[in-house]
C-alpha positions, -999 to 999 in steps of 0.1 A, spaced: -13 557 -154 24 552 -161 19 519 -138 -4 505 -162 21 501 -189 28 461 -190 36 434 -211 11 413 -226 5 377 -212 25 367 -251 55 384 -237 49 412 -262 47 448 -261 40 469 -294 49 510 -297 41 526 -327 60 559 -333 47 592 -354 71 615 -361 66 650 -376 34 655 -381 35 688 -388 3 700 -384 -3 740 -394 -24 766 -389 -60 754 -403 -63 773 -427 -80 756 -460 -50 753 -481 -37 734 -450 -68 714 -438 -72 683 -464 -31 673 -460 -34 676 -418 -70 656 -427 -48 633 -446 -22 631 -413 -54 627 -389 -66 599 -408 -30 580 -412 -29 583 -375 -61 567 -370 -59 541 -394 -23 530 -382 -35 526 -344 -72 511 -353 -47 484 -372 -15 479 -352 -39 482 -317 -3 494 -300 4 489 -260 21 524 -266 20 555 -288 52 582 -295 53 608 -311 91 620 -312 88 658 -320 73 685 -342 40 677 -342 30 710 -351 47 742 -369 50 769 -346 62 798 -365 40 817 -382 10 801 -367 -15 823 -354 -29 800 -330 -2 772 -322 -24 759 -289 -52 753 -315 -27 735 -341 -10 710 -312 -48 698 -304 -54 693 -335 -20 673 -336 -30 651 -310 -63 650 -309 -65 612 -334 -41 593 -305 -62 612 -275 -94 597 -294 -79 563 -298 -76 562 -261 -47 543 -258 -18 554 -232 11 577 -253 39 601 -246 56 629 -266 86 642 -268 94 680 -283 111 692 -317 122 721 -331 94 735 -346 67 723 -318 73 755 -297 98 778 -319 72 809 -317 39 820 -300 41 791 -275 62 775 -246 67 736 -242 54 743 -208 19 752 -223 25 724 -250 26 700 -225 2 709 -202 -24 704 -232 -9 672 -236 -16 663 -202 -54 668 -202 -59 637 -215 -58 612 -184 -40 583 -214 -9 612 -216 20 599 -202 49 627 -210 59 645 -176 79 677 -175 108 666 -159 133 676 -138 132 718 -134 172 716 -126 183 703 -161 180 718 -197 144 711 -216 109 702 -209 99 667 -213 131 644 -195 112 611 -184 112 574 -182 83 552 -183 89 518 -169 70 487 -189 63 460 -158 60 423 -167 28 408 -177 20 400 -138 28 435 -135 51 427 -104 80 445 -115 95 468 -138 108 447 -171 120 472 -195 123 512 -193 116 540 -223 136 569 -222 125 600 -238 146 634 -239 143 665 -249 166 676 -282 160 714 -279 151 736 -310 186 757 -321 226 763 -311 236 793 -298 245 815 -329 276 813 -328 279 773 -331 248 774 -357 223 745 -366 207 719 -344 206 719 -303 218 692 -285 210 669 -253 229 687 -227 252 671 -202 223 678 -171 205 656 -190 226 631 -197 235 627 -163 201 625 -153 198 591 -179 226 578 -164 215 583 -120 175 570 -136 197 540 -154 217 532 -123 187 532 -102 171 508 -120 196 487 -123 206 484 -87 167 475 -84 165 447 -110 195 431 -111 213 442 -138 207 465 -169 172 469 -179 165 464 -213 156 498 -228 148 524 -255 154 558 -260 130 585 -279 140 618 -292 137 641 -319 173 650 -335 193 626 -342 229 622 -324 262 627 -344 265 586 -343 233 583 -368 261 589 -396 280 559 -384 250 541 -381 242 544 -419 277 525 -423 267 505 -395 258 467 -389 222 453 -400 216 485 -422 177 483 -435 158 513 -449 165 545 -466 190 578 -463 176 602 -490 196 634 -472 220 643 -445 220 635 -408 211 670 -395 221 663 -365 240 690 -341 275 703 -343 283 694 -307 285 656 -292 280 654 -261 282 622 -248 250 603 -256 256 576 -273 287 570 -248 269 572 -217 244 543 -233 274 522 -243 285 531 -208 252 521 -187 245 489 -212 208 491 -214 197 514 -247 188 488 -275 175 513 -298 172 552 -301 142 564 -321 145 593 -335 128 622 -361 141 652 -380 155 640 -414 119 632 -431 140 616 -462 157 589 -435 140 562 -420 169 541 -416 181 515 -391 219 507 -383 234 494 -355 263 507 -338 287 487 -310 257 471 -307 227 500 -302 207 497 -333 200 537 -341 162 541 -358 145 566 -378 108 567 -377 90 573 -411 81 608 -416 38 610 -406 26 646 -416 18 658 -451 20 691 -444 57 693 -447 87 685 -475 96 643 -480 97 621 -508 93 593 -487 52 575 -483 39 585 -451 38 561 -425 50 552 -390 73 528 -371 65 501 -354 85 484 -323 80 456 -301 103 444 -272 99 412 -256 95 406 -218 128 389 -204 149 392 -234 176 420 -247 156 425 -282 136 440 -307 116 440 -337 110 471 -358 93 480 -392 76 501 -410 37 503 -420 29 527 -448 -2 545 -457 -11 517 -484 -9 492 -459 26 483 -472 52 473 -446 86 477 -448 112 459 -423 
């Protein structure tokens, strides 16, 4: 399936990204705002007809839930009825209690439109992949989509957020390589995940600044090299990220535009509209476009 994934005869090719959805446990206090989730989910891809869905991380709550299997179907069952081809990546409430990401992502693969893949067994996390877009003529690979793994919490002693380990890093860099020894040159890319790294702070004092920072950037103690290993490799355009449901800010930083999607569940805090982002990359060129689209149908870029 993952060799489906090609540009459009326009040159075009559209993801839209949900981030914490945050579906619960079912229960009726709970059901009309995940109803309300559901149906911004299926409204936004019945309108924006995407080559791609994401969904970059806690897409249910975990702790507490009595069933979380049940909740993450529930989570995913709007893009799986859409029937359009979509990947996920984990955050730190998907599978904090009662469930592994290894069963969270087996359920995601029932669905024959699922892209997400475990990953390598040899590095930290569940969910390290790339998915490569070909060209329209779907000849060859055009651009590649990153998505990693953030983890759920430091080891007590640090305190706070995980962070993308070194492994995995690595691995980005020997998967960047490759396909750069077979195309040429960099491929143009993107990366998903759901914490943000240490550099969204600069990013908010960045270049070509849009959108909104309503709290901090709760991003991990520990850097460990991301953002320089994509400087490094020269193909990351823009990181997409979740987390912080009061930021959905872009900045760009030495030149990698750092993106927050719009927060997408109701069942969780935010003062921000619900909504979701939109990107679309362009066959042969190092670019994007990214906005916005709100639940009123607004759009904000």
């Amino acid at each position: 399936m993952a060799d489906d994934l090609k540009f459009r005869e326009d040159g075009t090719f559209t993801i839209v990204q949900f981030t914490d959805m945050h579906f619960g446990d079912g229960k009726e206090e709970e059901r009309q705002s995940d109803g309300q989730t559901a149906a911004l989910v299926e409204k936004i891809i019945a309108f924006e007809k995407p080559d791609l869905v994401v969904l970059t991380g806690d897409m249910i709550w975990s702790h507490g839930v009595a069933d979380p299997k049940a909740s993450f179907r529930r989570s995913i069952a709007p893009v799986v009825a859409a029937q359009v081809p979509w990947a996920a990546v984990f955050g730190n409430h998907d599978a904090e209690d009662g469930v592994t990401r290894e069963e969270l992502l087996d359920i995601q693969q029932e669905d024959e439109k699922c892209l997400s893949a475990a990953g390598p067994a040899d590095i930290n996390g569940v969910g390290n992949f790339v998915l490569k877009v070909k060209d329209a003529d779907g000849s060859e690979a055009a651009a590649a989509l990153y998505f990693l793994d953030s983890g759920i919490n430091a080891p007590e002693a640090i305190g706070g957020y995980a962070w993308i380990h070194p492994d995995q890093i690595h691995w980005y860099t020997q998967q960047s390589r490759r396909l750069a020894e077979q195309s040429g040159g960099p491929l143009p890319a993107l990366a998903f995940f759901h914490i943000p790294v240490p550099e969204y702070e600069a990013a908010w004092n960045g270049e070509r600044v849009t959108g909104t920072k309503e709290e901090n950037v709760e991003c991990s103690k520990i850097n460990t090299g991301l953002f320089g290993a994509m400087i490094q490799m020269g193909d990351v355009m823009g990181t997409f990220v979740g987390h912080d449901h009061d930021n959905d800010y872009c900045g760009t930083v030495h030149g990698i535009r750092l993106c927050y999607g719009r927060v997408s569940g109701y069942n969780c805090y935010g003062k921000l509209q619900r909504g979701a982002r939109v990107i679309r990359i362009y066959e042969g060129k190092r670019e994007f476009d990214t906005w916005i689209v709100m639940e009123d149908g607004g759009v904000v870029r």
